[in-house]
TORDRENDREN-413829 format. One line per field, with one value per residue (C-alpha): residue number from 1; chain; z, x, y. Coordinates in Angstrom, 1 decimal, decimal comma, padded with zeros to 4 digits. Layout:
N
resi [NUM/...]
chain [A/...]
c3 [Z/...]
c1 [X/...]
c2 [Y/...]
//
This chain:
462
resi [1/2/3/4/5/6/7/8/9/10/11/12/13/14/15/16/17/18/19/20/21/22/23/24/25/26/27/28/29/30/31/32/33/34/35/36/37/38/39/40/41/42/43/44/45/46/47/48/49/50/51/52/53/54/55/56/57/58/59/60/61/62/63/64/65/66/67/68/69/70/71/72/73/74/75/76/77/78/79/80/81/82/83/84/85/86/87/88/89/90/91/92/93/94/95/96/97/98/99/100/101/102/103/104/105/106/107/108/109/110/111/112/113/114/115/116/117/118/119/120/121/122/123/124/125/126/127/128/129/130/131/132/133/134/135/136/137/138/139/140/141/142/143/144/145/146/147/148/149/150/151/152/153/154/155/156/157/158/159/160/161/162/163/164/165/166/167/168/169/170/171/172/173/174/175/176/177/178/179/180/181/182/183/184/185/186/187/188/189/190/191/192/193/194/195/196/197/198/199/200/201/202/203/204/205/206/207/208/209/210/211/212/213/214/215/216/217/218/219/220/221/222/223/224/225/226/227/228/229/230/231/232/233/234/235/236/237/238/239/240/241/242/243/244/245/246/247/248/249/250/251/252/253/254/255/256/257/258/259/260/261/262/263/264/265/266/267/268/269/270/271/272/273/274/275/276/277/278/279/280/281/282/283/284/285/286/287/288/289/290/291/292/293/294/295/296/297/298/299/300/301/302/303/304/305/306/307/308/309/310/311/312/313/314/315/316/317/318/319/320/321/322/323/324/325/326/327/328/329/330/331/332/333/334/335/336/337/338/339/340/341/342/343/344/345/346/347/348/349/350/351/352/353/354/355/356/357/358/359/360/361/362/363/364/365/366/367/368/369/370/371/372/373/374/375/376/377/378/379/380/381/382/383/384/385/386/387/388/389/390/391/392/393/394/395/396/397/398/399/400/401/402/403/404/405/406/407/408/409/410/411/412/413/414/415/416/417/418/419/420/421/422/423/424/425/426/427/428/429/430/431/432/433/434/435/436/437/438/439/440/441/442/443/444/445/446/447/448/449/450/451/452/453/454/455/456/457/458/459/460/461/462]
chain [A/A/A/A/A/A/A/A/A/A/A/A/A/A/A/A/A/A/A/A/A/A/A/A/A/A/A/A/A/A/A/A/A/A/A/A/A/A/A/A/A/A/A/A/A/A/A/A/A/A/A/A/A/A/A/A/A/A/A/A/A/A/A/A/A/A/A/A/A/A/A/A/A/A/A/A/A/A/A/A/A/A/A/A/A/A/A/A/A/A/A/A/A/A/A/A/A/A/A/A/A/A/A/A/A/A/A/A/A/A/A/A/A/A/A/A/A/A/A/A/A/A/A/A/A/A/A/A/A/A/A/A/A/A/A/A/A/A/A/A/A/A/A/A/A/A/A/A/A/A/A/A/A/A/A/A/A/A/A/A/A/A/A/A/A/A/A/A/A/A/A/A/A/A/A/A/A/A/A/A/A/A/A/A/A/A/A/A/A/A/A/A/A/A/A/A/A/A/A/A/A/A/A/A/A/A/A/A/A/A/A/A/A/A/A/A/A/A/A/A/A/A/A/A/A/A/A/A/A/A/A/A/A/A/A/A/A/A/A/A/A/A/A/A/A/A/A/A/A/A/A/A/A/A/A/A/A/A/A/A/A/A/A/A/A/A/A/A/A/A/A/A/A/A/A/A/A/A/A/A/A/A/A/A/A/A/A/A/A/A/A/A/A/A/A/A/A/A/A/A/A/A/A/A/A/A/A/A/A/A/A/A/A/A/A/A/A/A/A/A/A/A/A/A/A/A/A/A/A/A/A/A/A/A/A/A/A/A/A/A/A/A/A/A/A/A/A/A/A/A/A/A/A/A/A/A/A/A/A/A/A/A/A/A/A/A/A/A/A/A/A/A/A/A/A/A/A/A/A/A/A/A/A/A/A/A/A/A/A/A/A/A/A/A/A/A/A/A/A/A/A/A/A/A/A/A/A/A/A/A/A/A/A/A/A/A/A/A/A/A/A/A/A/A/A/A/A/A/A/A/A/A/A/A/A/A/A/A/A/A/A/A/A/A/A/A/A/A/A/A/A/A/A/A/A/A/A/A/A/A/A/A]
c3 [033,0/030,4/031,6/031,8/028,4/026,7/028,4/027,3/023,6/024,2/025,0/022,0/019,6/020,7/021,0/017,8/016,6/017,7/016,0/013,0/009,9/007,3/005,5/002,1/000,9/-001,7/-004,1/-005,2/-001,9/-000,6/002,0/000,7/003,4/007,0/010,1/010,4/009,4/006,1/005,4/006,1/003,2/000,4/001,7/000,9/003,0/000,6/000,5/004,5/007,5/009,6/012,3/014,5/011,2/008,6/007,3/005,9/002,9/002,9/005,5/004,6/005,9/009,9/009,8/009,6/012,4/014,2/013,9/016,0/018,5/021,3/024,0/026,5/024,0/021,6/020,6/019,0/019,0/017,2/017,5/015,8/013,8/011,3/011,8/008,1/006,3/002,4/000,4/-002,5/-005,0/-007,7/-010,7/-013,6/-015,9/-017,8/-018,4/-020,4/-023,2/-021,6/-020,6/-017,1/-015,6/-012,3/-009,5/-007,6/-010,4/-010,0/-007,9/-004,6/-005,0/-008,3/-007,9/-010,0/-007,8/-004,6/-001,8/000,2/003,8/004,5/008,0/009,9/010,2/012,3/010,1/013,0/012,1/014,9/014,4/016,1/015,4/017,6/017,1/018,0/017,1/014,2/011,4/012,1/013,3/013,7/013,6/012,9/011,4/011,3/008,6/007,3/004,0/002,6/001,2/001,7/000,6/002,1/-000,1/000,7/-003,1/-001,9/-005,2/-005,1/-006,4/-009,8/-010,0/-010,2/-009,7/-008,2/-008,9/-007,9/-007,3/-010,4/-010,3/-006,4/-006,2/-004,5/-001,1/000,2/001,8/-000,2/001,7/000,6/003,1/002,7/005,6/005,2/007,7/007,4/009,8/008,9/010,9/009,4/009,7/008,2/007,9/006,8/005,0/004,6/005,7/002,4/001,9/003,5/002,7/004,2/004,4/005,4/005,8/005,3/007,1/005,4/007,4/004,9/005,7/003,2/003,1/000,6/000,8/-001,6/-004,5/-004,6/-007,7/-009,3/-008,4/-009,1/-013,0/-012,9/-013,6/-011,1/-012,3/-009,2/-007,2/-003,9/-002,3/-004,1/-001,6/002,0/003,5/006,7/006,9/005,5/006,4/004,6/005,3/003,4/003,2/001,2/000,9/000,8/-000,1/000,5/-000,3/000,4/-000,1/000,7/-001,8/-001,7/001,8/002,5/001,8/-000,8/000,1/-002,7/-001,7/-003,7/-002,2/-003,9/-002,4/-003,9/-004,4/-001,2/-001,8/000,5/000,9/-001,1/000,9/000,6/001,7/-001,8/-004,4/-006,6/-006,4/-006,6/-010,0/-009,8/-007,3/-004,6/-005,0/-003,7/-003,2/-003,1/-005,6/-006,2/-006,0/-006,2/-005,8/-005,8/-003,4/-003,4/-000,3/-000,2/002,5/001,4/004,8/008,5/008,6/005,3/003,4/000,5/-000,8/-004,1/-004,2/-007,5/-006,5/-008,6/-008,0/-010,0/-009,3/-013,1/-011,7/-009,6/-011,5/-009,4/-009,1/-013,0/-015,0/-017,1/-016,1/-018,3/-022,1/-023,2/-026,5/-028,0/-025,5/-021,9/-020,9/-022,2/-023,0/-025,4/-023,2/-019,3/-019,8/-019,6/-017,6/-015,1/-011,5/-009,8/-013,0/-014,0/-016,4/-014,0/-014,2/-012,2/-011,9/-015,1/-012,7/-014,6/-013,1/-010,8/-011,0/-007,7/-007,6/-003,8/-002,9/000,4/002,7/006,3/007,7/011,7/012,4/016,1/018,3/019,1/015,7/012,3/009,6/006,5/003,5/000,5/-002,8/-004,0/-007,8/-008,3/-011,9/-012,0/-012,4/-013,7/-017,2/-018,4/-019,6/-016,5/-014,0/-013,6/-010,9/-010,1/-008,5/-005,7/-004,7/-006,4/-005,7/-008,0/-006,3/-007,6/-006,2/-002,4/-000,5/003,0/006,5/009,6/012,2/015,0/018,3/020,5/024,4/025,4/024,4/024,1/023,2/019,9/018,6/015,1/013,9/009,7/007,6/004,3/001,8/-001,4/-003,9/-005,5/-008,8/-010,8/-013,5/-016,3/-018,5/-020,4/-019,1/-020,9/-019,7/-022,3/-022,2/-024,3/-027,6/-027,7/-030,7/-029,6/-031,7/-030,1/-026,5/-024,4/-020,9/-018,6/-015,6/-013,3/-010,2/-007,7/-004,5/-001,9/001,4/004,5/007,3/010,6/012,4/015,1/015,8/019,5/018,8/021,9/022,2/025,4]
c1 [006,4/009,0/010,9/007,4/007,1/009,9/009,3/006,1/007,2/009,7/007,3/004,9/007,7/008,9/005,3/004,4/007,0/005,4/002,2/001,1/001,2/-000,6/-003,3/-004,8/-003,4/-005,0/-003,1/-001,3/-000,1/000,6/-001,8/-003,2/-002,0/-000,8/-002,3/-006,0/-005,4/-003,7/-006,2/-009,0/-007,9/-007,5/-003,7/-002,6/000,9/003,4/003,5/002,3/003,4/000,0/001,2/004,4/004,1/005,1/008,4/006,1/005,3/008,1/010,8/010,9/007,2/008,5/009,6/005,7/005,2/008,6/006,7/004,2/006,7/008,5/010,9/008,1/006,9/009,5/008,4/005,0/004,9/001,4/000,1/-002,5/-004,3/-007,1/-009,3/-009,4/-012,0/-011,4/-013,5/-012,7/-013,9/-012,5/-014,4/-012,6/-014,3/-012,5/-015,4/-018,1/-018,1/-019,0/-018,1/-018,9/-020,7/-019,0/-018,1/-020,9/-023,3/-022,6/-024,2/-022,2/-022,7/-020,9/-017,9/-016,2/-016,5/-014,4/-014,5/-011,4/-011,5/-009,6/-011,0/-010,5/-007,0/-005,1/-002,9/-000,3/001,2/003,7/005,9/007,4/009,2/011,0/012,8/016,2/016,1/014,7/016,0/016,5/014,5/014,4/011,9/011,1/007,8/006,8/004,6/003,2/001,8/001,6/-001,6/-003,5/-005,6/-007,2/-009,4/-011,4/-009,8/-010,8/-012,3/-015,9/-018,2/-017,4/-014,3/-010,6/-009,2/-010,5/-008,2/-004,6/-005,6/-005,2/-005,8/-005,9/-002,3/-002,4/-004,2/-007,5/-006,1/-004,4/-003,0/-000,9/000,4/003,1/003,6/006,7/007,0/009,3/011,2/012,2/014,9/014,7/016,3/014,6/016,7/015,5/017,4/015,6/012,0/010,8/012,7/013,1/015,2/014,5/015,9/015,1/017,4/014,6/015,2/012,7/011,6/009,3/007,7/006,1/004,5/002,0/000,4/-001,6/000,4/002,2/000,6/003,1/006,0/004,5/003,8/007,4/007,1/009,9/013,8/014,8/012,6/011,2/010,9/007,8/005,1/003,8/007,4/006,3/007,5/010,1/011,8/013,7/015,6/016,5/017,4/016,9/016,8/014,3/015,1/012,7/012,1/009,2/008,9/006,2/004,9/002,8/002,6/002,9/-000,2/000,9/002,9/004,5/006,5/008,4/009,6/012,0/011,9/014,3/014,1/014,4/016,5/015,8/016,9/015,8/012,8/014,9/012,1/010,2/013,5/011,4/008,2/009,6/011,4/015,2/015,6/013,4/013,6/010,8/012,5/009,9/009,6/010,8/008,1/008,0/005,4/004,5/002,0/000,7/-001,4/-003,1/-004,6/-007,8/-008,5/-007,6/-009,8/-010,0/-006,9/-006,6/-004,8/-003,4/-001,0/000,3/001,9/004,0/004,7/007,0/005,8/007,6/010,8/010,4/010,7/008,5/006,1/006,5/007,2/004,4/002,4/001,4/000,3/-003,1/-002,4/001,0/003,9/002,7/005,9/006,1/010,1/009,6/010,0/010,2/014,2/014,1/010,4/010,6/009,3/011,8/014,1/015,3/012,1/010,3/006,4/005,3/002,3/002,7/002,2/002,2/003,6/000,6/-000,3/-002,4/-003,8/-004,9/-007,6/-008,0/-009,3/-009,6/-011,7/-011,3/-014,5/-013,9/-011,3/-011,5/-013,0/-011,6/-013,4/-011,4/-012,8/-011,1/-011,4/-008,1/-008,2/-005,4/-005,3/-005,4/-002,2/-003,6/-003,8/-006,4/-004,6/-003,1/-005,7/-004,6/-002,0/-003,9/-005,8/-003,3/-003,8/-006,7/-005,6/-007,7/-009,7/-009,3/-011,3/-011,5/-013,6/-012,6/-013,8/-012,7/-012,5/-009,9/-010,9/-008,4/-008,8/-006,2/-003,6/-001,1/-003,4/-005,9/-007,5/-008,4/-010,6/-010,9/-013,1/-012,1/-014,5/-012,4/-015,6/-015,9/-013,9/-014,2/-011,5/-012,3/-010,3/-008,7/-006,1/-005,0/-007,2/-010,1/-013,4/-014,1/-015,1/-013,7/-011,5/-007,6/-007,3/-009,6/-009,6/-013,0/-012,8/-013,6/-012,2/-012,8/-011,4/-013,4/-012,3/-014,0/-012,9/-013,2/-011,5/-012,0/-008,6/-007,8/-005,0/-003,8/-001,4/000,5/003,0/005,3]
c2 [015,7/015,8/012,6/011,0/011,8/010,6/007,2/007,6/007,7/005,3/002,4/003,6/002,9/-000,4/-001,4/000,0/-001,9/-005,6/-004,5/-006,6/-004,2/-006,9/-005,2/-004,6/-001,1/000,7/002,5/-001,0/-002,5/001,4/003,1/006,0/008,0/007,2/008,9/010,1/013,8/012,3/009,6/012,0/014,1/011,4/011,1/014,8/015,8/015,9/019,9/021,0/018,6/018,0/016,5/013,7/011,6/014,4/012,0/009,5/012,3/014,3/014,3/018,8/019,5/018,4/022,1/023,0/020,7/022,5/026,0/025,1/024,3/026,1/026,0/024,4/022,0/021,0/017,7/016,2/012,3/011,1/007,6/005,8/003,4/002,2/-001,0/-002,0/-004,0/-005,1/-007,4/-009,4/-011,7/-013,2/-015,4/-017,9/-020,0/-022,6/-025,1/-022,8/-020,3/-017,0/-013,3/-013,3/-010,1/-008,2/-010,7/-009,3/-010,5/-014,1/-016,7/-017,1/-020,5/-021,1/-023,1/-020,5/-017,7/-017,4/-014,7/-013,7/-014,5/-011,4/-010,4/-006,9/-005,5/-003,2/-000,8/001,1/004,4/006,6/009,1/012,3/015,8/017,4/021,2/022,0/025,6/027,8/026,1/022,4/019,7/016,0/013,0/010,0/007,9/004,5/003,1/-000,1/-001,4/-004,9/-007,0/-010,6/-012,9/-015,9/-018,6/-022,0/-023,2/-026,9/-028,9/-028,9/-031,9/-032,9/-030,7/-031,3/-028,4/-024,8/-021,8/-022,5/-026,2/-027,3/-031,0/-031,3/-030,5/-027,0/-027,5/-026,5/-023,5/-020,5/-017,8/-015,0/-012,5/-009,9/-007,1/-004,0/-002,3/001,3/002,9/006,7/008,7/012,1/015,8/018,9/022,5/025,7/027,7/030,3/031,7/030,4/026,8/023,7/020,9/017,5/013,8/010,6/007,5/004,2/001,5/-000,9/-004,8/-007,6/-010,7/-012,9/-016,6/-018,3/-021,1/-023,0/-022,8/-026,3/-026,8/-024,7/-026,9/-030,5/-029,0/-028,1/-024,1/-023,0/-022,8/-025,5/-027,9/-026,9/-022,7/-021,8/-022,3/-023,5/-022,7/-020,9/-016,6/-015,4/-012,0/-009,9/-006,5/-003,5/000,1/003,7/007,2/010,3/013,7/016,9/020,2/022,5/026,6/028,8/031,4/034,6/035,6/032,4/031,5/028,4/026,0/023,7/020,5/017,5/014,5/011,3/007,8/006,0/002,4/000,3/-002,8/-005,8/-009,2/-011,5/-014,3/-017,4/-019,5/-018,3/-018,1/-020,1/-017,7/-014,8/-013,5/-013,1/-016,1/-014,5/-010,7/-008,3/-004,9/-001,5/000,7/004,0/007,1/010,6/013,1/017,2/018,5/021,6/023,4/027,0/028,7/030,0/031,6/031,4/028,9/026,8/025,0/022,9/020,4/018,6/015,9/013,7/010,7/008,5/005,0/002,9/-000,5/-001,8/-001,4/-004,3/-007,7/-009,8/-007,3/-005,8/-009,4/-009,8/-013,2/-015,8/-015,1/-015,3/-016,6/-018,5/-019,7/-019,4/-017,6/-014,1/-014,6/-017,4/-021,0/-022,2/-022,0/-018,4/-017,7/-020,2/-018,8/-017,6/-016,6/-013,3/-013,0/-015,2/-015,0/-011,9/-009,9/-007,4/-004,4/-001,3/002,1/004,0/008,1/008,7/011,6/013,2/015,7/017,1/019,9/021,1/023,4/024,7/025,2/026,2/026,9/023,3/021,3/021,0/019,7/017,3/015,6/014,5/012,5/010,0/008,1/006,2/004,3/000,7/-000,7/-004,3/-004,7/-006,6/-009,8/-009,7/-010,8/-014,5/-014,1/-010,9/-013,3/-013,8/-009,8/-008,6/-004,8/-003,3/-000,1/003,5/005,5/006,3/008,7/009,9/011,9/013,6/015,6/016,6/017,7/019,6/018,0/020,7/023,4/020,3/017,6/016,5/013,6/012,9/010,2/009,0/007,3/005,8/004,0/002,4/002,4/-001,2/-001,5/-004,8/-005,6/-008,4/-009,9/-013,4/-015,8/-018,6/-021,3/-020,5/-021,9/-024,8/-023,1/-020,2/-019,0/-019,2/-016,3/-013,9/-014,8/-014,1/-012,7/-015,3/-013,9/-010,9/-009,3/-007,1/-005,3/-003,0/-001,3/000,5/001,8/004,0/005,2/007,4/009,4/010,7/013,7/015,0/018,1/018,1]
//
């Protein structure tokens, strides 16, 4: 049984591995929380491990996961995945004087409003912990985040250009796609009954291509000529580090846990060195978080997690876009805001505090309960929703379900439900209506994004 096991979980990695990991996360281009038991519970993990994937939100909680271990099963391996679902619409105006109402509000058929072909995605998530002895165990967890948008930008009648078309020279067809896919090895010891130190080594694979976007190039806004758009995937590779530490407190009833991913430095995408600020450079940003869990009962738990996530550290990601009013490039001229420069034109992505609200309830020997709450402010300024455009990411507020059933002493499956509540962001870009004062710029463009998911998650001890 063992050996059939471990082959078992050997197949499930490698073929987790050659699953397609593009989506359209939700705290910025993060998941809120990987695994069902996690996403049914706004995300929460960061102070109590729940289950094989317990590295993805603090590499310390696998010794949670190691307690309910032993010498005949010693290692739980979880495997799963959410069939996700986002809509989004975007609306500019640059031809009449207005202050458009919420996406939603405007006529489909208005040349001005586009909807994202986005389709349904499968999000993967694995991972496994395995105990060596009372104090140390080991693990792994896979996880996936990214974002993309899809748009007919093809010029209707009358028009000459539609959204990143300008004047026909874009294409009919704009697609951005970006997929990162995480690989975690991590090692949890105890030191004492009360404290746990973990740490994870991040082993961090992109891939990124846009189309759509030759518009750009032609009206000469990139530092060199060509490697801005429509040049097929790129990949890039990386590494980091996370670092763990959970206690437990009175009786051990309260659990309190903090977790540190640093920055993960990648590669730069070649293929994009003139998108991309600092010739091409998309690493991920650090976060940290504090989690906190408390045992009410047997029965009932609860959970609070703050989260972190320093998206400004990242040029491309944290450049500021184009200004509304004065020179188009926030540092003053093309010389030094060119795409793909050091100050190149990003997507003026502010820092992001997510805040997570979960709880379970076992309501029999065989059912637990979970619902939680997760608000995560919007990281997209107003003035910023021109490029925004690209990867409207703009939800905050996400409600979420579940249940697990146990099939047997050694194994449970959980099922999750997540609904991102529609959130609409409206504000100026540069290309003002005809009429409007260049001193007091209206807001003639909007953003708007809803979701949902349902996952399932097969945990297995052995």
């Amino acid at each position: 049984m063992k050996i059939f096991s471990k082959r078992l979980l050997a197949s499930a990695i490698v073929a987790g591995l050659a699953l397609p990991a593009v989506s359209y996360a939700t705290n910025g281009y993060m998941l809120i929380g990987y695994g069902a038991t996690s996403r049914s519970m706004g995300g929460v993990g960061v102070a109590k491990g729940q289950d094989g994937i317990a590295a993805a939100f603090n590499p310390a909680t696998m010794a949670d996961v190691a307690d309910t271990l032993n010498s005949e099963t010693n290692i739980r391996f979880d495997i799963g995945g959410d069939i996700f679902k986002p809509v989004s619409q975007v609306f500019h105006d640059t031809n009449v004087l207005l202050n458009p109402a919420t996406p939603v509000d405007q006529a489909s058929g208005s040349p001005s409003t586009a909807f994202s072909k986005n389709g349904i995605y499968m999000l993967p998530a694995m991972g496994f912990v395995a105990k060596i002895d009372d104090q140390l165990s080991w693990g792994f967890a896979m996880i996936g985040n990214g974002a993309a948008s899809v748009y007919d930008q093809s010029l209707p009648a009358g028009e000459s250009s539609h959204f990143f078309n300008f004047n026909g020279l874009g294409g009919d067809n704009l697609e951005i796609r970006l997929m990162n896919l995480q690989m975690l090895p991590s090692i949890a010891y105890k030191i004492d009954d009360h404290n746990t130190f973990g740490a994870s080594m991040v082993m961090s694979f992109s891939l990124f291509k846009a189309e759509g976007l030759l518009a750009f190039e032609t009206l000469g806004f990139g530092a060199t000529s060509g490697n801005m758009s429509n040049m097929g995937t790129d990949t890039s590779w990386g590494g980091g580090i996370r670092l763990g530490w959970k206690g437990k407190f009175m009786e051990d009833k309260l659990h309190i846990g903090v977790n540190y991913s640093s920055r993960t430095y990648m590669q730069k995408f070649d293929k994009y060195k003139n998108l991309f600020a600092e010739q091409g450079g998309f690493d991920i940003p650090s976060t940290y978080a504090v989690g906190f869990a408390y045992d009410f009962t047997p029965k009932i738990t609860g959970y609070f997690d703050v989260q972190r996530i320093n998206y400004n550290e990242i040029a491309s990601v944290g450049n500021k876009g184009p200004n509304i009013v004065g020179d188009f490039f926030p540092c003053g001229g093309i010389d030094c805001g060119a795409l793909g420069s050091d100050q190149g034109l990003g997507f003026g992505w502010e820092n992001q505090t997510v805040f997570k609200l979960g709880a379970s309830w076992k309501y029999s020997n065989d059912l637990t309960l979970r619902a939680g709450f997760n608000h995560a402010g919007n990281q997209i300024p107003k003035d910023q929703v021109l490029f925004n455009m690209l990867a409207p990411a703009v939800v905050e507020n996400h409600i979420t379900f579940g249940a697990t059933y146990q099939i047997s002493p050694t194994m449970e499956l959980t099922g999750s439900y997540v609904h991102a509540f529609e959130n609409v962001i409206t504000g100026p870009t540069p290309f003002q209506p005809f009429g409007a004062d260049p001193n007091n710029p209206v807001e003639n463009a909007s953003l708007a994004m809803r979701q949902d998911s349902i996952g399932a998650t097969l945990g297995i001890k052995f």
